[in-house]
C-alpha positions in Angstrom: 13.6 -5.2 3.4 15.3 -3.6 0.3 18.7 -2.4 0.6 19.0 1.0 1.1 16.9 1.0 4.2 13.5 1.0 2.0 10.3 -1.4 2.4 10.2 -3.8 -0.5 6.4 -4.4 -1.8 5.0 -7.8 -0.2 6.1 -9.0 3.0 9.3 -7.6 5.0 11.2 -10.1 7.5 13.0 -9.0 10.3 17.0 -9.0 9.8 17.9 -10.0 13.3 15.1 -13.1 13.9 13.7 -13.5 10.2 10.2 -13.1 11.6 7.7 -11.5 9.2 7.5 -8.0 10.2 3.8 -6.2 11.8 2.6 -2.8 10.7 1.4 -0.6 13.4 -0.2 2.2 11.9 0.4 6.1 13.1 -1.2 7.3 16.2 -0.9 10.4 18.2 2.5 11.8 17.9 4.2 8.2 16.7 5.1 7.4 13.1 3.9 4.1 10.9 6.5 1.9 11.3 7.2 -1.8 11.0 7.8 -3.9 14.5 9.1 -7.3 14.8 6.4 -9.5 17.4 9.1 -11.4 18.9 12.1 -9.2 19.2 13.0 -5.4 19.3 13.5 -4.5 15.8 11.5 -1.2 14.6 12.0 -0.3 11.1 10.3 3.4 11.1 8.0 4.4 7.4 9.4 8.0 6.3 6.8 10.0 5.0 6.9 11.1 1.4 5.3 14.9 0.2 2.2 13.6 -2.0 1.2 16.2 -4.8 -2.7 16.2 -5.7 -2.8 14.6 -9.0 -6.3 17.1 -9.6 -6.4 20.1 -7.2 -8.7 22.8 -7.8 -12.5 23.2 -7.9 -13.1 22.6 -11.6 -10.0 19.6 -12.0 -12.4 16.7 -12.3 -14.3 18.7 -15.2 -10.8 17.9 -16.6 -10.2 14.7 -16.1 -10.1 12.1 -18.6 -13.7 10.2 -19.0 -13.6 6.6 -19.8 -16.7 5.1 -21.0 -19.0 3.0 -18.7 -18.5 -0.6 -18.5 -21.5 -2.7 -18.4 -21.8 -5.9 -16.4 -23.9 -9.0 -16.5 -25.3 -10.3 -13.2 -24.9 -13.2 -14.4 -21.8 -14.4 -15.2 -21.2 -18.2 -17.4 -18.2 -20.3 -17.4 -18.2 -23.8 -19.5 -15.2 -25.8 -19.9 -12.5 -25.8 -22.4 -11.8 -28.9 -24.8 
């Protein structure tokens, strides 16, 4: 965990046992939090307000195009040196 109470990216570890922490996922009226598997520390996942990065109907006829990328199905390696 990060200080402040926040998840850090990559693996969390329990405070109390050192244990990497689980993730069990929101169901029903319960929250996604993190859970210790050998003791009983909960670390609870606040929800943040998301905004739409397009909203609207017609956003995506607005939205930057990047050209296609073509790919080989066949893909060669050979050694360096």
């Amino acid at each position: 965990m990060a200080g402040g109470g926040q998840a850090a990216m990559g693996f969390c570890f329990c405070p109390a046992c050192g244990m990497m922490l689980q993730i069990q996922p929101a169901t029903g009226g319960n929250r996604l939090r993190f859970f210790c598997p050998t003791c009983p520390y909960v670390f609870p996942v606040k929800n943040k307000e998301v905004e739409p990065i397009f909203s609207g109907d017609d956003a995506m006829k607005f939205a930057p195009k990047t050209p296609p990328v073509r790919t080989s199905p066949f893909l060669f390696l050979e050694p360096l040196g």
